[in-house]
C-alpha positions in Angstrom: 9.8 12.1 -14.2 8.3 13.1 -17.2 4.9 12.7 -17.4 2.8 11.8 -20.6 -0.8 11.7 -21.8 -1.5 9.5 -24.3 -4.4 10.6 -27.2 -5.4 7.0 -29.8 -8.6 6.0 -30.9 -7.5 2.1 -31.0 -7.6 0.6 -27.7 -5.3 -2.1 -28.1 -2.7 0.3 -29.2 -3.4 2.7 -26.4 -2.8 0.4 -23.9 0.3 -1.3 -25.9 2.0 2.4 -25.5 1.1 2.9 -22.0 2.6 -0.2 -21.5 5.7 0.1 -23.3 6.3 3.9 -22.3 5.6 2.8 -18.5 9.1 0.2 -19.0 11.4 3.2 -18.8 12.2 4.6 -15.8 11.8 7.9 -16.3 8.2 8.2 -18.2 5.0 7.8 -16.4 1.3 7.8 -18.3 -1.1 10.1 -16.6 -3.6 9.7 -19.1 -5.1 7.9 -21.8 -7.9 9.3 -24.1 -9.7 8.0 -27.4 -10.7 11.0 -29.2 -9.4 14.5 -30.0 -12.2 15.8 -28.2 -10.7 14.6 -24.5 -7.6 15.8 -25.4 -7.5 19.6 -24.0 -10.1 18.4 -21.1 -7.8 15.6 -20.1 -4.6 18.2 -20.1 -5.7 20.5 -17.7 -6.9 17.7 -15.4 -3.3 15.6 -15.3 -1.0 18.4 -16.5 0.9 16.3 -18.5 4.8 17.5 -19.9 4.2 15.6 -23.4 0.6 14.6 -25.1 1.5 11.7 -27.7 -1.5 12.3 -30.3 -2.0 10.0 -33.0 -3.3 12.8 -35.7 -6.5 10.6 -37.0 -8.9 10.7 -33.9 -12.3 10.4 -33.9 -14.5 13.9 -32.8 -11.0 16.3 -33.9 -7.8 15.5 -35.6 -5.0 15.5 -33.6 -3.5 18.4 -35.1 -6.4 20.7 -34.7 -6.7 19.4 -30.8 -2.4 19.6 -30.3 -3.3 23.5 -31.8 -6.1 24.0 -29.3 -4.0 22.3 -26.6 -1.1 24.7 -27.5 -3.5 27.5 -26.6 -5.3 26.0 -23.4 -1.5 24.8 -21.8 1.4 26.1 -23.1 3.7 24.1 -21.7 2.3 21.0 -22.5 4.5 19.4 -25.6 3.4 17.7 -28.6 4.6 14.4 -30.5 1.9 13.5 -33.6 2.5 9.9 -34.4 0.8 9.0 -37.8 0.3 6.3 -40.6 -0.1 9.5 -42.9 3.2 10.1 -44.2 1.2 12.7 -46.8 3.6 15.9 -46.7 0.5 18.3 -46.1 -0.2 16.8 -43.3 3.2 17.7 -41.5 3.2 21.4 -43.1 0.1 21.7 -40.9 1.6 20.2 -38.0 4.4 22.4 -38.1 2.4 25.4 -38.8 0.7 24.4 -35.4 4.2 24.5 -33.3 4.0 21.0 -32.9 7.6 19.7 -31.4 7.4 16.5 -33.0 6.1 13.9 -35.5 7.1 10.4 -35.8 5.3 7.2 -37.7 3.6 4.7 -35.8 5.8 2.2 -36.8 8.9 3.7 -34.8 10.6 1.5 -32.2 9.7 1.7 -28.7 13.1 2.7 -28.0 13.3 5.5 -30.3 9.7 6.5 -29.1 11.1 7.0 -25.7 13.9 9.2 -26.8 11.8 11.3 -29.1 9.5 12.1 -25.8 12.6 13.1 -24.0 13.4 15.6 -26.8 10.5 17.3 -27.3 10.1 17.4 -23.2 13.6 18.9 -22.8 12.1 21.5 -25.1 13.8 20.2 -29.2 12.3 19.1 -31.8 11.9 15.2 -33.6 10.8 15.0 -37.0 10.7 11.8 -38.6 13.5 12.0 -41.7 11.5 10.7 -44.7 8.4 12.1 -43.9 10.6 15.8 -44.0 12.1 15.0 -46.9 8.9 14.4 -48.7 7.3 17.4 -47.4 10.2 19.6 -48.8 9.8 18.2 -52.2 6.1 18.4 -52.3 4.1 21.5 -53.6 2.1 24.1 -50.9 -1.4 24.3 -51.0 -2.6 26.5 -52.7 -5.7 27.3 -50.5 -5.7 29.8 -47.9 -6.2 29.4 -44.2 -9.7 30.2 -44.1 -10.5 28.2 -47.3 -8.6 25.1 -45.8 -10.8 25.4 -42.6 -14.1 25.6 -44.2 -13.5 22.7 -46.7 -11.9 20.8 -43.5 -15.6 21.6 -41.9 -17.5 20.3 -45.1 -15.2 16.8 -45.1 -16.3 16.4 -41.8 -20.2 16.3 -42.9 -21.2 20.0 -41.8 -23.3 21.3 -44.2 -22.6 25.0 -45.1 -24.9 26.4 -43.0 -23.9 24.5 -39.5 -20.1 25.9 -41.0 -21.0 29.6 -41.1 -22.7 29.5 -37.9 -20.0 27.6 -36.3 -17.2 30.3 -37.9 -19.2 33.2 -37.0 -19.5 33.8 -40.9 -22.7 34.1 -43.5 -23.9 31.6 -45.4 -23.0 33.7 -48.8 -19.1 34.0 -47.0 -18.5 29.9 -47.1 -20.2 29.0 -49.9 -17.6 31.7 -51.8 -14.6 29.4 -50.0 -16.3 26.5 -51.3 -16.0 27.7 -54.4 -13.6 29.5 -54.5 -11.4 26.1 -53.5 -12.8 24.1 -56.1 -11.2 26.8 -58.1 -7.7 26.7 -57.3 -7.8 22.8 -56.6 -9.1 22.0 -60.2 -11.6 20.3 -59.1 -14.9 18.9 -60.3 -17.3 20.1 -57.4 -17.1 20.0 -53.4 -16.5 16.5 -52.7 -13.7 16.2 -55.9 -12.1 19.5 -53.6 -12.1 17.4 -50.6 -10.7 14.3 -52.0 -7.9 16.2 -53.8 -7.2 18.5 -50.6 -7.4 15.1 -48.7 -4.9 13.1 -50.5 -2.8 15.4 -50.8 -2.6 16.6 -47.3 -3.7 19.9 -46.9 -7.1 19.3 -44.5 
């Protein structure tokens, strides 16, 4: 039995998946959470084989909670699902050794199998989205600049960033600027609504 935890911020859709997923004979729902903040907390308490995350969650994306979840239980699996079909997106879910990333849109069938993948230890990524992110340019930013300006599109201020990164005040604001450098862009917020867009926070 393979058993699955389920991580979406819309109720109706959380319970539609348990529902569906709880059809097959061979997957059983352990738990059900609504933000990426319950995610890691959630894992340890029902030690699940796969965590189905759907990557915009309230609290922490669900790429930043599959990473932390990656770190807390190793041998907990990951399957994003997303509406985001931005290329950046999946280059940072593949940087976080996620095992697999689907649309939301994908048949319940298919869904099914893709769990059963990525729990017998492969990998499902959803064809189009790959394609595009092969064709699509890197970011330019570094790790640490992505981070801070993914902190400051959150609503931290810079402050509440250095304190929370262990860095000074003088060290972020330099990311800041230096990412409205290489992005070409106008000021902070013109940063984040190019790195947004384009999928790189």
């Amino acid at each position: 039995m393979i058993r699955i935890l389920i991580a979406e911020d819309m109720h109706i859709l959380r319970e539609a998946l348990v529902e569906l997923l709880s059809l097959e004979d061979d997957l059983t729902v352990v738990a059900g959470v609504a933000s990426g903040l319950e995610i890691v907390s959630a894992a340890l308490e029902h030690r699940p084989d796969v965590a189905v995350i759907d990557i915009d969650l309230p609290g922490l994306d669900g790429i930043s909670a599959a990473a932390e979840l990656r770190r807390r239980l190793p041998g907990c699996r990951v399957l994003i699902l997303t509406a985001l079909a931005k290329p950046g997106v999946l280059r940072r879910a593949l940087g976080a050794q996620i095992a697999g990333f689907v649309r939301k849109d994908i048949r319940p069938a298919e869904l099914a199998a893709a769990i059963r993948t990525v729990a017998a230890g492969g990998r499902v990524v959803d064809p189009a989205l790959a394609l595009v992110a092969l064709e699509a340019p890197e970011s330019p930013l570094s790790q640490r600049e992505t981070e801070v300006l993914r902190l400051s599109a959150s609503g931290a201020q810079p402050a509440e960033i250095a304190e929370r990164l262990f860095l000074t005040y003088g060290t972020i604001r330099n990311y800041l600027t230096s990412a409205v450098t290489k992005l070409g862009a106008r000021n902070r917020v013109d940063a984040i609504r190019i790195a947004t867009e384009s999928g790189w926070i």
